[in-house]
C-alpha positions in Angstrom: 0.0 0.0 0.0 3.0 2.5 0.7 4.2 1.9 -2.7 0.9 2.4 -4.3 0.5 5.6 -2.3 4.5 6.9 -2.8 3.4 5.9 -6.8 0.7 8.4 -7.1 1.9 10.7 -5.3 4.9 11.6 -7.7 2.7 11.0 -10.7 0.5 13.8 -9.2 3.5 16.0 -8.8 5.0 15.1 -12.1 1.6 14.8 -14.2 0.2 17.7 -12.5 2.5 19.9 -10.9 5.4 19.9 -13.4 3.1 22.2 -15.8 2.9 24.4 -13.7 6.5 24.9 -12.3 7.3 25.2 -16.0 5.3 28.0 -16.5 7.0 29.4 -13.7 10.3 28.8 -14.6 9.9 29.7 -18.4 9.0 33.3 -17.3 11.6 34.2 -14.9 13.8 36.3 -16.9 13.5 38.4 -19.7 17.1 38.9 -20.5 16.0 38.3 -24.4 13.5 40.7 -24.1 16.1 43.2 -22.7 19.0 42.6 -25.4 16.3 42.9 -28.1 15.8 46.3 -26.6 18.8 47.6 -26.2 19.9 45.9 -29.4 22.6 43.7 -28.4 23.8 40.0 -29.3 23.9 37.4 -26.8 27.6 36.6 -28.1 28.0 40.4 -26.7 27.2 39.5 -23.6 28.7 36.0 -23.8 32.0 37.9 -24.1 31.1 40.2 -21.1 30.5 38.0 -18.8 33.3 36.0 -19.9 30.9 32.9 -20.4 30.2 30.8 -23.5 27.8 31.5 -25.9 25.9 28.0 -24.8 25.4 29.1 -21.1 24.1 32.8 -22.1 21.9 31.0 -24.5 20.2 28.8 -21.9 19.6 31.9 -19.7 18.2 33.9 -23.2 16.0 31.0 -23.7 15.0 30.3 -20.0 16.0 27.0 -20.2 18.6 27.5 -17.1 18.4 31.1 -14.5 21.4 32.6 -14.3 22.7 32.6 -10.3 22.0 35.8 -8.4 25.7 37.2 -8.7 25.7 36.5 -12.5 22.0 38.2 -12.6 23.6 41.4 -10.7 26.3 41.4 -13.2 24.2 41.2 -16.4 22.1 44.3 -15.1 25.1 46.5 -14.5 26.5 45.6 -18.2 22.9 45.8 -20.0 22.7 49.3 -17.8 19.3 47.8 -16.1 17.4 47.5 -12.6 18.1 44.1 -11.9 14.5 43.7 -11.2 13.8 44.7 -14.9 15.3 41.0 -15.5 13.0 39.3 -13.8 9.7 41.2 -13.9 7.7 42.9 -16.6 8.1 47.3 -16.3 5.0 48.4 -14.3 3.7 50.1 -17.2 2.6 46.4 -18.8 1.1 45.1 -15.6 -1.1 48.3 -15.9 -2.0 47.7 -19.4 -2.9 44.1 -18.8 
């Protein structure tokens, strides 16, 4: 019975949960949204933060966050709020 019980509970996290923490995750940064505003190439910023094109990728694409230091660092090089990285401006929450 403890089997049964540990089986369905992480099919309900995985089957029903994981959706969810996806969604999260996929909309934690907008780092692409930012270097398509301020018109720079994520090799730029590869090179900047002296990472490879691959890991700067993963954090354009949300498929991996960048850790909090790297964050910081991205902000002070893209000349942004370090919140504006992980939140939409104001101004679209309004609108929305």
């Amino acid at each position: 019975m403890l089997e049964f019980g540990l089986f369905f509970t992480l099919n309900f996290v995985i089957f029903d949960v994981y959706p969810i923490i996806t969604n999260i995750i996929a909309s934690m940064n907008r780092i692409k949204e930012i270097l398509a505003q301020k018109g720079v190439k994520q090799k730029w910023l590869a090179e900047q933060l002296e990472k490879s094109y691959n890991v700067v990728n993963g954090y354009v694409q949300n498929r991996k966050q960048p850790r909090l230091e790297t964050l910081y660092k991205i902000a002070e090089i893209l000349e942004v709020n370090p919140k504006e990285l992980l939140i939409e401006p104001e101004t679209k929450n309004e609108n929305n």
